[in-house]
mmCIF file of the C-alpha atoms, coordinates in Angstrom:
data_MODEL
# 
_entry.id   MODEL 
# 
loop_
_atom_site.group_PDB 
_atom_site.id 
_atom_site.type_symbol 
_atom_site.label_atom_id 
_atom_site.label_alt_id 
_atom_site.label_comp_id 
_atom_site.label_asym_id 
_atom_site.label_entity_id 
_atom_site.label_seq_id 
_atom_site.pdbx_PDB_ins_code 
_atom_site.Cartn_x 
_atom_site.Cartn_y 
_atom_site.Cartn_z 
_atom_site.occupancy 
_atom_site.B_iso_or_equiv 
_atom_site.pdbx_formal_charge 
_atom_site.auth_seq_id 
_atom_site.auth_comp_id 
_atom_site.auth_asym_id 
_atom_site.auth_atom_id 
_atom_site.pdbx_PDB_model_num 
ATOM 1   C CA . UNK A 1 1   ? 65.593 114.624 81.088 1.00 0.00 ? 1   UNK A CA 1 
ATOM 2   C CA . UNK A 1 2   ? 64.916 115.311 84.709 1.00 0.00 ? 2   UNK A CA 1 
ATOM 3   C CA . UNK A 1 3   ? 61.054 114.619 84.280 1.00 0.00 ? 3   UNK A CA 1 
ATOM 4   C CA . UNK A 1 4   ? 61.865 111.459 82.608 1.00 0.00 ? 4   UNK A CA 1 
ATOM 5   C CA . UNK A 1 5   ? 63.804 110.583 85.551 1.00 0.00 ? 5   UNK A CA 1 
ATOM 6   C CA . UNK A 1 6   ? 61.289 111.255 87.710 1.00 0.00 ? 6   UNK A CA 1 
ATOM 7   C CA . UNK A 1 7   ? 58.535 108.293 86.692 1.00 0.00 ? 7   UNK A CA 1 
ATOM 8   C CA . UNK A 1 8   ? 60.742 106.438 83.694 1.00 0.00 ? 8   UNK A CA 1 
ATOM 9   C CA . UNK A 1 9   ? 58.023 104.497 81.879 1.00 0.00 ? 9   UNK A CA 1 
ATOM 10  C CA . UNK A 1 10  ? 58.831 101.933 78.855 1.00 0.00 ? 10  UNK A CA 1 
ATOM 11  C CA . UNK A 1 11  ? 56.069 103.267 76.918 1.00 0.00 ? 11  UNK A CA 1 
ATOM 12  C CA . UNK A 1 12  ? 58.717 106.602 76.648 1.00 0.00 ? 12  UNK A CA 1 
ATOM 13  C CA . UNK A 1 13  ? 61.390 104.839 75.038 1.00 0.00 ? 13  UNK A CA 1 
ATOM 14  C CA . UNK A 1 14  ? 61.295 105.473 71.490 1.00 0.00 ? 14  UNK A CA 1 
ATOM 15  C CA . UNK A 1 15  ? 61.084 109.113 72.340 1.00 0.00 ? 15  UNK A CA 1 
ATOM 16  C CA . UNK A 1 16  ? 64.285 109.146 74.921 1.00 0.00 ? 16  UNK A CA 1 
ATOM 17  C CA . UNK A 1 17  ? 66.000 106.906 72.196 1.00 0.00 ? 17  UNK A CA 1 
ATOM 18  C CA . UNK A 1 18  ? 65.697 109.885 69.387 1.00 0.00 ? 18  UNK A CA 1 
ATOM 19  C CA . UNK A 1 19  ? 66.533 112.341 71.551 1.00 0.00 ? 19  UNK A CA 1 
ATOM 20  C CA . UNK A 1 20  ? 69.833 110.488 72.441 1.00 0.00 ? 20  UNK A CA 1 
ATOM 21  C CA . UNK A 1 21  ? 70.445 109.938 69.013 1.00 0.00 ? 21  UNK A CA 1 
ATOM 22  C CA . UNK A 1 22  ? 69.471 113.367 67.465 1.00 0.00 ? 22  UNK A CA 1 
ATOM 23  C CA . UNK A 1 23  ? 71.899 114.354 70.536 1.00 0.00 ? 23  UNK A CA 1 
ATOM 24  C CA . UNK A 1 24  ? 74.809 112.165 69.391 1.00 0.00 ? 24  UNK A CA 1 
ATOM 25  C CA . UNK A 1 25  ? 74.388 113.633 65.636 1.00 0.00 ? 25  UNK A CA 1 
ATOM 26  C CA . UNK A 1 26  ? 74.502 117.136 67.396 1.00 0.00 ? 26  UNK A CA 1 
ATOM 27  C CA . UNK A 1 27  ? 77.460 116.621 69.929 1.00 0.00 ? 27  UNK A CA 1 
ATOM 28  C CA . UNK A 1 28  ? 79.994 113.999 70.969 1.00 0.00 ? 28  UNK A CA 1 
ATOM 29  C CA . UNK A 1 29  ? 81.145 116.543 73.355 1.00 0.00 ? 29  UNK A CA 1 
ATOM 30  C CA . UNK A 1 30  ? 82.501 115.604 77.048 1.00 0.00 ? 30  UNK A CA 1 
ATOM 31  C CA . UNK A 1 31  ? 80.953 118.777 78.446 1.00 0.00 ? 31  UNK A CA 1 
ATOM 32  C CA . UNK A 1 32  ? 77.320 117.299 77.546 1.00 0.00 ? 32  UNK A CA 1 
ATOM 33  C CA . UNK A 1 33  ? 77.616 114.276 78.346 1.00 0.00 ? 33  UNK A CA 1 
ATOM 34  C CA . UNK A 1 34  ? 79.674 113.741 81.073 1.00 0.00 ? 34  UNK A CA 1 
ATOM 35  C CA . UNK A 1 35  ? 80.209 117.050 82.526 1.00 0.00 ? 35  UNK A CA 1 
ATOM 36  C CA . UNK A 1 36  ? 76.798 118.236 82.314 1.00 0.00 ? 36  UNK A CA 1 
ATOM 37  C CA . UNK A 1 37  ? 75.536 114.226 83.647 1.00 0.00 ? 37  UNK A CA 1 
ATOM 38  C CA . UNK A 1 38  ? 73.030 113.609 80.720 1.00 0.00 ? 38  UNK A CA 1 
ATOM 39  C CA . UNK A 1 39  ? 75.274 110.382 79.981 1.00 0.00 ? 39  UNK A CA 1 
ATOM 40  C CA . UNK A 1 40  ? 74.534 109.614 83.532 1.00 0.00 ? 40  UNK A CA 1 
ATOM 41  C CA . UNK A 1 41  ? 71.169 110.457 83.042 1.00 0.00 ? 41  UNK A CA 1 
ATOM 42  C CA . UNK A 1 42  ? 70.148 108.311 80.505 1.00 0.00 ? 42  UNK A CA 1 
ATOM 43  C CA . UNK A 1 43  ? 71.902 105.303 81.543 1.00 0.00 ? 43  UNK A CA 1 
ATOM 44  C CA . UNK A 1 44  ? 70.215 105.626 85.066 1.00 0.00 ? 44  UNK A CA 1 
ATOM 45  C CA . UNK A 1 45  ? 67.074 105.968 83.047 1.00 0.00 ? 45  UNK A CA 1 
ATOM 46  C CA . UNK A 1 46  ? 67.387 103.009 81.015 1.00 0.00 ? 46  UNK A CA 1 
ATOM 47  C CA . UNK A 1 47  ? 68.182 101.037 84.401 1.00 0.00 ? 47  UNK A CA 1 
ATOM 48  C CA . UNK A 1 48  ? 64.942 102.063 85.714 1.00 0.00 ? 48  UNK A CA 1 
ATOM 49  C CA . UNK A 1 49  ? 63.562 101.298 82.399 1.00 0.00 ? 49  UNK A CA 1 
ATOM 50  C CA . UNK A 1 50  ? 65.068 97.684  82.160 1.00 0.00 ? 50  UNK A CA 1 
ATOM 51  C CA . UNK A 1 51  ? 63.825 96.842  85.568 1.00 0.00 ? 51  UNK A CA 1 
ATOM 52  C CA . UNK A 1 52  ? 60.504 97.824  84.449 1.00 0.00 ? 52  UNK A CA 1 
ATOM 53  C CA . UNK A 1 53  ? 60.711 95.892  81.572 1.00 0.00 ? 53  UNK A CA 1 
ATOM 54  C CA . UNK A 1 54  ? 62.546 93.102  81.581 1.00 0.00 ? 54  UNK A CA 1 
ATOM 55  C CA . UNK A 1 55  ? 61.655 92.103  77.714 1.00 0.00 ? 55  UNK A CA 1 
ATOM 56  C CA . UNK A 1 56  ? 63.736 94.593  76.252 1.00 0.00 ? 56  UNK A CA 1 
ATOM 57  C CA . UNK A 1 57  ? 66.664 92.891  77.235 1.00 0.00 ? 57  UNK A CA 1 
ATOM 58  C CA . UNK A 1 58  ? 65.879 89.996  74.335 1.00 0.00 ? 58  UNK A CA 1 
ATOM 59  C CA . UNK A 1 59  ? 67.868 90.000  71.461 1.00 0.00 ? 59  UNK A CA 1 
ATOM 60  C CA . UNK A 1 60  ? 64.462 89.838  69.416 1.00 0.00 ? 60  UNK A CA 1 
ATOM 61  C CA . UNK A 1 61  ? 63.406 93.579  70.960 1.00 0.00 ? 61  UNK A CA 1 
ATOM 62  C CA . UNK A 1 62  ? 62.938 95.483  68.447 1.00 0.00 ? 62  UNK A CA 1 
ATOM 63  C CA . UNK A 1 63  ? 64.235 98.484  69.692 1.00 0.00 ? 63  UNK A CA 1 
ATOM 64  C CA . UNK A 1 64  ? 67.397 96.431  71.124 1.00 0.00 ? 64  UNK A CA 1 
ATOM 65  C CA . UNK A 1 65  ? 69.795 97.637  68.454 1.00 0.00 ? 65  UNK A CA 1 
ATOM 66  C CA . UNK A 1 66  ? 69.030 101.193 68.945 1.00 0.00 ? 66  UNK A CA 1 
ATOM 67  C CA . UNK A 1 67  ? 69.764 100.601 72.401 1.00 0.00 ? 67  UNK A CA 1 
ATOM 68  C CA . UNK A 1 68  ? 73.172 98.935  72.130 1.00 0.00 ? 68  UNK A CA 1 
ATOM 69  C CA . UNK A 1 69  ? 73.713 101.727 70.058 1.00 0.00 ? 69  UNK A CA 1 
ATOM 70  C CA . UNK A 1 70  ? 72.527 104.549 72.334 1.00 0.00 ? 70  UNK A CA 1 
ATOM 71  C CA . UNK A 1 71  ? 74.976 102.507 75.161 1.00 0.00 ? 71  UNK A CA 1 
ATOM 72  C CA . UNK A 1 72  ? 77.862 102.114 72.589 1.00 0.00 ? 72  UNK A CA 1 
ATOM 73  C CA . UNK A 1 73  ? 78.114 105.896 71.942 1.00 0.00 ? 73  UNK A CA 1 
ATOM 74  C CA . UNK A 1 74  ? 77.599 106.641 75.771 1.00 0.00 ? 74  UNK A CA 1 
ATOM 75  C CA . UNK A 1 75  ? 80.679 104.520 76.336 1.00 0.00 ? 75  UNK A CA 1 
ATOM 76  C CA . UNK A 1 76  ? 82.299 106.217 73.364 1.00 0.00 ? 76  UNK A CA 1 
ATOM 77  C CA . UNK A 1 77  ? 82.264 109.367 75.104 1.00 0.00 ? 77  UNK A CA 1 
ATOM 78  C CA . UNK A 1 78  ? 83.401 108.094 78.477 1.00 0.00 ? 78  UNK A CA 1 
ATOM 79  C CA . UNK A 1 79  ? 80.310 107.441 80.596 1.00 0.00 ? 79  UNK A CA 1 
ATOM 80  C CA . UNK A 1 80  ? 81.522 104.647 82.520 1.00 0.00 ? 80  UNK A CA 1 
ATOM 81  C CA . UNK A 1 81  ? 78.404 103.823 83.831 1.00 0.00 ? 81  UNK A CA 1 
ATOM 82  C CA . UNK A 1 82  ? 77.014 102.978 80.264 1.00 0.00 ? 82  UNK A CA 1 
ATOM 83  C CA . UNK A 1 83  ? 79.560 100.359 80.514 1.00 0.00 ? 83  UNK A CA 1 
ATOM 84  C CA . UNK A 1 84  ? 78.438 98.853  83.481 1.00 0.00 ? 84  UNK A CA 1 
ATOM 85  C CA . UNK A 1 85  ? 75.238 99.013  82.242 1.00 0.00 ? 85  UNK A CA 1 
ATOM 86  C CA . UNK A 1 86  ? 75.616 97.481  78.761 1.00 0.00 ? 86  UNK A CA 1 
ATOM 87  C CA . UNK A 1 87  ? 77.977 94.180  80.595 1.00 0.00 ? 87  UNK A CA 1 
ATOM 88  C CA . UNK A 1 88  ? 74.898 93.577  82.980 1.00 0.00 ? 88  UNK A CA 1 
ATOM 89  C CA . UNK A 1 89  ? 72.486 93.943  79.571 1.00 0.00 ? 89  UNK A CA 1 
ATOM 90  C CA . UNK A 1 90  ? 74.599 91.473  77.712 1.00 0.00 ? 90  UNK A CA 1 
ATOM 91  C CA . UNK A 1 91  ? 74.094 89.117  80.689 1.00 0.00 ? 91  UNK A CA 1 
ATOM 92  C CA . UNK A 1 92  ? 70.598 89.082  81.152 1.00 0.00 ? 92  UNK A CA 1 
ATOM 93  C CA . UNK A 1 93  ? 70.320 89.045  77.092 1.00 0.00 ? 93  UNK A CA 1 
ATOM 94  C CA . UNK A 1 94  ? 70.316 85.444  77.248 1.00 0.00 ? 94  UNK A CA 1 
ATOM 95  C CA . UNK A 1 95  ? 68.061 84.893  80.486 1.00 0.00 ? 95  UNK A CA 1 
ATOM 96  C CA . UNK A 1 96  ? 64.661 86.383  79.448 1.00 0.00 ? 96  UNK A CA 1 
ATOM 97  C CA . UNK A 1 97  ? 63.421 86.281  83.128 1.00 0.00 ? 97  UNK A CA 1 
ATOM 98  C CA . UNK A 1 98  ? 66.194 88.364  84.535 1.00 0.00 ? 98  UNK A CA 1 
ATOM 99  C CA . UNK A 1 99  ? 66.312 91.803  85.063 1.00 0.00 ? 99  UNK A CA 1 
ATOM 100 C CA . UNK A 1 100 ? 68.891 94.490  85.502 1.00 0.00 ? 100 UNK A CA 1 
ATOM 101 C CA . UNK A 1 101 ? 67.934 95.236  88.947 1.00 0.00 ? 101 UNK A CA 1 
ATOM 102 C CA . UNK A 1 102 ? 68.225 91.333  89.916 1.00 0.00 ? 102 UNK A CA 1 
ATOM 103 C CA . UNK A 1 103 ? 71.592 91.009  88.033 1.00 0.00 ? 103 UNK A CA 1 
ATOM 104 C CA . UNK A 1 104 ? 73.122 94.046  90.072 1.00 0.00 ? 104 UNK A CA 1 
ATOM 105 C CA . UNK A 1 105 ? 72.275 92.646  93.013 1.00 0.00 ? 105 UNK A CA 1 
ATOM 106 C CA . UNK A 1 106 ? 70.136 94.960  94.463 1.00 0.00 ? 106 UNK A CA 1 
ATOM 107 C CA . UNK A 1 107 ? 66.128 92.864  94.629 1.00 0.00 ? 107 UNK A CA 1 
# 
């Protein structure tokens, strides 16, 4: 996770979406995902990831369910700022020029 984090790329997506998933079938545990900050991890990577790419915020994205998904279970386990996250995704859903980064305020 921490090279991800260093240059988070779209193009690594499908890969960083497995892993959370073949994560989730593995653990649900606190410890993982909140103790050890890979929750944290992966939401701040999907930020990054978002900004980059502002087209996988559409509804049409094809890899947009596996993300509300990915954010779902995150907020399942208590990663609060998956839920952050996912309100600021379901806003820009329906504004296909917006981007995470814009909607938080912070470009």
């Amino acid at each position: 996770m921490k090279l991800l984090l260093v240059a988070p790329r779209a193009r690594h997506l499908d890969f960083v979406l497995d892993a959370v998933e073949a994560w989730f079938d593995r653990t649900r545990a606190a410890g993982l995902w909140i103790t050890a900050g890979i929750g944290g991890r992966v939401v701040r990577w999907f930020d990054a990831v978002f900004a980059e790419q502002p087209s996988l915020l559409i509804q049409a994205h094809p890899a947009r369910g596996r993300i509300d998904r990915a954010l779902g279970n995150l907020i399942g386990v208590g990663v609060a700022e998956a839920h952050e996250l996912e309100l600021r995704v379901e806003a820009a859903a329906g504004d296909p020029q917006a981007s995470v980064a814009r909607l938080d305020g912070r470009s």
